[in-house]
C-alpha positions as CSV (number, residue, x, y, z in Angstrom):
1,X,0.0,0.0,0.0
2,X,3.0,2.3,0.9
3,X,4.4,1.9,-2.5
4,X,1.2,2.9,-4.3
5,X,0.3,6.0,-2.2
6,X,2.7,8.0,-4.3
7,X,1.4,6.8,-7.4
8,X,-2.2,7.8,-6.3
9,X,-1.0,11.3,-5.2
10,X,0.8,12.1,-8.3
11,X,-2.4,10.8,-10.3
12,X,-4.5,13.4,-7.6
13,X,-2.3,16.5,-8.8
14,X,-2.7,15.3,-12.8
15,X,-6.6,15.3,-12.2
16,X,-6.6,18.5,-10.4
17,X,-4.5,20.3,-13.1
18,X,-6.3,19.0,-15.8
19,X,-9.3,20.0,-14.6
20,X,-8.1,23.7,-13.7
21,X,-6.8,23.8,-17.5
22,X,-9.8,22.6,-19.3
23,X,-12.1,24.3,-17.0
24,X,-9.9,27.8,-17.4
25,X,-10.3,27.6,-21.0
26,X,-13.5,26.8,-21.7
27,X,-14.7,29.7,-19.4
28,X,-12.6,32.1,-22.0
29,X,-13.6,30.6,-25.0
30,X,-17.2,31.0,-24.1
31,X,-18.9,33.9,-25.7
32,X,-19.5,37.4,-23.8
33,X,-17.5,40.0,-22.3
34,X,-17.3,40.3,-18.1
35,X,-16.0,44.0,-19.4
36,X,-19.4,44.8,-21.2
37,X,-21.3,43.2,-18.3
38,X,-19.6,45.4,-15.4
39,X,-19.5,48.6,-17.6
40,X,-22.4,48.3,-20.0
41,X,-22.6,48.5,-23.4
42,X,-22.7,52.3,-23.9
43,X,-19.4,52.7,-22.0
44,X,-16.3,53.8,-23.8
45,X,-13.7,51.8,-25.6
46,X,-11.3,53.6,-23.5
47,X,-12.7,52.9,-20.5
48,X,-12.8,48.6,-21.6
49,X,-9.5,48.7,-22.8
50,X,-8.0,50.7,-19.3
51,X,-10.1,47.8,-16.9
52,X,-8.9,45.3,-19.5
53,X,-5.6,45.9,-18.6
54,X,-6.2,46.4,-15.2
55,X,-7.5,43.2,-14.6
56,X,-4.9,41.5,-17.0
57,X,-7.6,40.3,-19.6
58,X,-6.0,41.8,-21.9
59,X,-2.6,39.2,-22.3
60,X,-2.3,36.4,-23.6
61,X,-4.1,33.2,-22.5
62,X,-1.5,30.8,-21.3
63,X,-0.1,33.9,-19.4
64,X,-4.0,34.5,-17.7
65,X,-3.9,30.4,-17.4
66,X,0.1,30.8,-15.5
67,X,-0.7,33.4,-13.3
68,X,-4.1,32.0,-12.4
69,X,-2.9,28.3,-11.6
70,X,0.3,30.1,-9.6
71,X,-2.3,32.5,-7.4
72,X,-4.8,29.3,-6.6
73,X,-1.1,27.5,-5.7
74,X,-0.8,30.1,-2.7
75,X,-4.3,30.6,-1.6
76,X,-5.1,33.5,-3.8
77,X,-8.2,33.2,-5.9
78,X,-7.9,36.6,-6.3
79,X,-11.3,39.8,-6.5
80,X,-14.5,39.5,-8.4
81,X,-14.3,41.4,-11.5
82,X,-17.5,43.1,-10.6
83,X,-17.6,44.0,-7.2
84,X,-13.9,43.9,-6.6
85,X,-14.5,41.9,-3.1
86,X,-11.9,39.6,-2.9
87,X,-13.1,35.8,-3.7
88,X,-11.8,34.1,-1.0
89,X,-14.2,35.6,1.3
90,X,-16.8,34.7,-0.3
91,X,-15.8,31.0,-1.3
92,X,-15.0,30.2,2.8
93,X,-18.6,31.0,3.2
94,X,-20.1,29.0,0.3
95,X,-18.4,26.0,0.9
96,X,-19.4,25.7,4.7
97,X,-23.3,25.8,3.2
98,X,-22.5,23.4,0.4
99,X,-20.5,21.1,3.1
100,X,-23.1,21.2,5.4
101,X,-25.9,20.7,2.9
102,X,-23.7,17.6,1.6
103,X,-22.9,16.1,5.0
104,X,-27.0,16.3,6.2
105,X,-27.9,14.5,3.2
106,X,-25.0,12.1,3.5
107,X,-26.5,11.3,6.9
108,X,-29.7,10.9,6.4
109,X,-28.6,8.7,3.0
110,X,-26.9,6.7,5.0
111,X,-29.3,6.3,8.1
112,X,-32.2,5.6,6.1
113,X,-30.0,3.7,3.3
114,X,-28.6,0.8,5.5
115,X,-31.7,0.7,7.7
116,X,-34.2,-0.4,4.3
117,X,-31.3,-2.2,3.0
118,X,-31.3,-4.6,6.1
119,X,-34.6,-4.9,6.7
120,X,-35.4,-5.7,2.4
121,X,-32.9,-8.6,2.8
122,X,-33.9,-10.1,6.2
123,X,-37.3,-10.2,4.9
124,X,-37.0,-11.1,1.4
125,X,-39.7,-11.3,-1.0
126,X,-42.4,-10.4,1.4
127,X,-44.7,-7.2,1.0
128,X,-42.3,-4.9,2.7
129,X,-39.7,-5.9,1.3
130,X,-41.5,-5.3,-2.2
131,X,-42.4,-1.7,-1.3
132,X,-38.8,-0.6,-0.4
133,X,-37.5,-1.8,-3.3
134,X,-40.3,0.2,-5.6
135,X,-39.7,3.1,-3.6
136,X,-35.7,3.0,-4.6
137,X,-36.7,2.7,-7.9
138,X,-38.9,5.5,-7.9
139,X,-36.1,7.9,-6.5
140,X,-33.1,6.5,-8.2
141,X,-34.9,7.5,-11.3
142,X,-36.5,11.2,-10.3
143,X,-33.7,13.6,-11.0
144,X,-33.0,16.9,-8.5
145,X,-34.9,19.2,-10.7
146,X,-38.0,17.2,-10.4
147,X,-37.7,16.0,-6.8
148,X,-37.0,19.4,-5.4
149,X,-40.1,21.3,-6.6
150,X,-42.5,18.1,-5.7
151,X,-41.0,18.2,-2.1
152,X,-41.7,21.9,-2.0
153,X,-45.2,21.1,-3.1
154,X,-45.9,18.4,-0.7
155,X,-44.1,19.6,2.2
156,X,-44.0,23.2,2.2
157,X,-47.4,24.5,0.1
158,X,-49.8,21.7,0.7
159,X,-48.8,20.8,4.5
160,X,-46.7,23.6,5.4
161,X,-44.4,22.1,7.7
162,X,-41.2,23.5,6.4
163,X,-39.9,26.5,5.2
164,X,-39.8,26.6,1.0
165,X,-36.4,28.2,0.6
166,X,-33.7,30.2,2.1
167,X,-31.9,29.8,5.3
168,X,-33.5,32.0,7.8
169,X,-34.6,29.3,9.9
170,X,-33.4,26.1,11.5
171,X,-35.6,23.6,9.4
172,X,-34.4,25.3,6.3
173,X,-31.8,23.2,5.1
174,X,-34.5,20.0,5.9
175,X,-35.7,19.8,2.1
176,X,-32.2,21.1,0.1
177,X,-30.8,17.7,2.2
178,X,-33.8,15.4,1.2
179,X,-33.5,16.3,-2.2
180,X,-29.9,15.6,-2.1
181,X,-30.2,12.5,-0.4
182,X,-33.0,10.5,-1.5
183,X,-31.2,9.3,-5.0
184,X,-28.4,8.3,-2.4
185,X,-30.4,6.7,-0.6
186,X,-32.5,4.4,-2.9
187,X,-28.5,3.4,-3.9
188,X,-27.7,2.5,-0.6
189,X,-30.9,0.7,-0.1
190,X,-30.4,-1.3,-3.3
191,X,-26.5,-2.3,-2.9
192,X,-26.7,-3.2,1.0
193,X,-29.9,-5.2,0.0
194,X,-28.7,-7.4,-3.1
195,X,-25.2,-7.6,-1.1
196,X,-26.5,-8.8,2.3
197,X,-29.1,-11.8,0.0
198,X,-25.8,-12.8,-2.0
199,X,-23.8,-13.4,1.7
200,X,-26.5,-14.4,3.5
201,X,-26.1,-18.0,2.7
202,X,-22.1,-17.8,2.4
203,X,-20.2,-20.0,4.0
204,X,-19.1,-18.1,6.8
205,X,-22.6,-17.3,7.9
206,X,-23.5,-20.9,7.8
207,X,-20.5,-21.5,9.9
208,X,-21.8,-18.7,12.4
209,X,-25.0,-20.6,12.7
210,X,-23.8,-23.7,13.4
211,X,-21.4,-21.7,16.1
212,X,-25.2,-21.0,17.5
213,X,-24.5,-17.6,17.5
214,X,-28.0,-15.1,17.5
215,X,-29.0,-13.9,14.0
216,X,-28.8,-10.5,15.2
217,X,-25.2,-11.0,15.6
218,X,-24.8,-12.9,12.8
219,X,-26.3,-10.0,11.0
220,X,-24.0,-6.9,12.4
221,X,-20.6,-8.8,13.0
222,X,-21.0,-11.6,9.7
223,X,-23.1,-9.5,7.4
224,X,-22.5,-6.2,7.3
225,X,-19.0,-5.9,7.7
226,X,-18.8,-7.8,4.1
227,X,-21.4,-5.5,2.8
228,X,-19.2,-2.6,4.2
229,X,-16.7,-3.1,1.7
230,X,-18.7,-2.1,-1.8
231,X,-21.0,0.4,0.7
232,X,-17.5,2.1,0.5
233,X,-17.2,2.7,-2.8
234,X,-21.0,3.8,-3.6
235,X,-20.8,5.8,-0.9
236,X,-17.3,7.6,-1.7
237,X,-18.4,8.1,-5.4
238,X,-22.2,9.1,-4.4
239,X,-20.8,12.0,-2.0
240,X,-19.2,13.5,-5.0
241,X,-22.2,13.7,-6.7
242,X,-23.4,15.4,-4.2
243,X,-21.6,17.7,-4.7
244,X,-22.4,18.5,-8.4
245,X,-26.2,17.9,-7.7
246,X,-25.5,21.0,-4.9
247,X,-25.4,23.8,-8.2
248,X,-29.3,22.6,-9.2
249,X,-30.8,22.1,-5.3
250,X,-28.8,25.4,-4.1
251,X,-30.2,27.2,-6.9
252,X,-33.8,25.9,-6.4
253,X,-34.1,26.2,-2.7
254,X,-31.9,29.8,-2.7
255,X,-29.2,28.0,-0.4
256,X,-26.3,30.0,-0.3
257,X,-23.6,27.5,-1.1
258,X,-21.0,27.0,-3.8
259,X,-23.9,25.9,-6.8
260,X,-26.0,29.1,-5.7
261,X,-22.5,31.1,-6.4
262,X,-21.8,29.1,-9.7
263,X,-24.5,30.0,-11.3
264,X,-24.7,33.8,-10.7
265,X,-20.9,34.1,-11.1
266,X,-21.5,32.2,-14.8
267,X,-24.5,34.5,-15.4
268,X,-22.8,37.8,-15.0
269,X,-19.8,36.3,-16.8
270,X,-17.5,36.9,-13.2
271,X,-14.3,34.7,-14.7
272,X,-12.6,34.4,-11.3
273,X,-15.7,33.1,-9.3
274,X,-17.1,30.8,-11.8
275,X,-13.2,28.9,-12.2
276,X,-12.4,28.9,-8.5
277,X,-16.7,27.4,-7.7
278,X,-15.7,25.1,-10.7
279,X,-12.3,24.1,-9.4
280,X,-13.4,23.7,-5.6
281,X,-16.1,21.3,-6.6
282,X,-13.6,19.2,-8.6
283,X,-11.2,19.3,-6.1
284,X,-13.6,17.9,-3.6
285,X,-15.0,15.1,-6.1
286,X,-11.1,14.0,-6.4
287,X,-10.6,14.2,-3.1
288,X,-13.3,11.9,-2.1
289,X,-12.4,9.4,-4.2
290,X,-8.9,9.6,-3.2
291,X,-9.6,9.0,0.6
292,X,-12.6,6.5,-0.2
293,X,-9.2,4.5,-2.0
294,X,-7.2,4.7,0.8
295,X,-10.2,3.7,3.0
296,X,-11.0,1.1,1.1
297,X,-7.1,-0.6,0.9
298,X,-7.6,-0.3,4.8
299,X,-10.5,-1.8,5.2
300,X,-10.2,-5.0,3.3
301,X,-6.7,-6.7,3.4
302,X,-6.9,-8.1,-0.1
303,X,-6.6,-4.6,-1.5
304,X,-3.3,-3.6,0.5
305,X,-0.6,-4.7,-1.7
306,X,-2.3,-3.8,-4.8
């Protein structure tokens, strides 16, 4: 495992500048001009070419692209080319939302997730057992955009229990995280299900039996820890999409996280904000899957010499 760690590193930093490289030039290749959108259009070509220079839009790309990647290196994401207020400010703020909004559903994904998945596969093929499954189905398929208005309609406008959007109170981040979550969760539901019917009849459980050991037990010390191992990996790769499902829910539910910046930095064509949203997000989706790697060599032994 030691001997593979600086392989996976190196690959970590070849991700993350790739991605800061296609995601830098496909931001400036995109049509419209953030110099047009902070002066107008009836402001003088004098005046765009003197805030061109000043914000250094006006060199060449590869030297915008160096001098980007080197201020991101040392913490500087630099100002918004609208307001001038310095990103990083901003950003810190955004990303506790999003990670907060991300860790909620996470929780309740997994909660909920492992609970149904248990209880489908201890009582297989029965009624309840049917109507968990459906219900995965049903949310696996619905995407965000979909979910998050019904919950608003059911929830908020029909029964008014929670708030519709915004984060004034408490209860406010209760249907962003549901939305989030409940694909994640009708995953989790799935995989621990299928996974616990496949070792259910294993070997080793049959050995446990005969051991006379309770089924209860059986289920928690036999069971799961063998469904742990894939759980792993769902779960790593699922909390990244989190992530990326965070820029339609924010937007929907007006949370103020990263997606809620994303998109009003990429309407009012704000270069800075929209890379550094773009390039946090990434990071984190890398990230994950990094540490779910490294988790998941430590958790099962068969992985650590590969």
């Amino acid at each position: 495992m030691k001997s593979s760690l600086p392989i996976i590193f190196f690959s970590f930093f070849l991700q993350i500048l790739g991605i800061f490289i296609v995601t830098f030039l496909i931001l400036h290749l995109l049509p419209g001009d953030p110099i047009q959108v902070m002066l107008g259009e009836s402001a003088s070509l004098a005046d765009q070419v003197k805030i061109r220079a000043e914000l250094g839009l006006d060199q060449p790309i590869y030297k915008q692209m160096a001098n980007s990647f080197f201020q991101i290196i040392h913490g500087d994401f630099g100002n918004s080319i609208l307001t001038g207020v310095p990103i990083k400010e901003q950003i810190v703020i955004a990303m506790k939302n999003t990670y907060i909004l991300a860790l909620a559903a996470l929780f309740i994904a997994i909660i909920f997730g492992l609970s149904g998945g248990i209880i489908a596969a201890k009582y297989k093929d029965s009624l309840l057992d049917k109507m968990i499954v459906s219900s995965s189905l049903f949310f696996i398929s619905i995407p965000h955009f979909f979910l998050g208005p019904l919950l608003m309609l059911c929830l908020s406008i029909w029964f008014g229990w929670l708030p519709i959007s915004g984060m004034e109170s408490s209860f406010s981040i209760v249907l962003p995280a549901l939305t989030l979550s409940l694909g994640m969760l009708a995953i989790i539901i799935k995989m621990t299900r299928n996974c616990m019917i496949e070792i259910i009849n294993s070997d080793a459980v049959r050995t446990a039996r005969a051991k006379g050991l309770s089924e209860w037990s059986i289920t928690i010390n036999h069971i799961f820890r063998l469904v742990l191992i894939p759980l792993i990996t769902i779960i790593g790769m699922q909390f990244g999409s989190l992530l990326s499902g965070a820029i339609i829910t924010e937007t929907l539910f007006s949370w103020d996280g990263l997606g809620m910046l994303l998109v009003n930095s990429i309407q009012s064509r704000d270069y800075p904000i929209t890379q550094t949203c773009i390039f946090i997000i990434a990071i984190s989706y890398v990230l994950v899957n990094l540490l779910t790697e490294i988790f998941y060599k430590i958790v099962d032994p068969r992985m650590r010499d590969t």
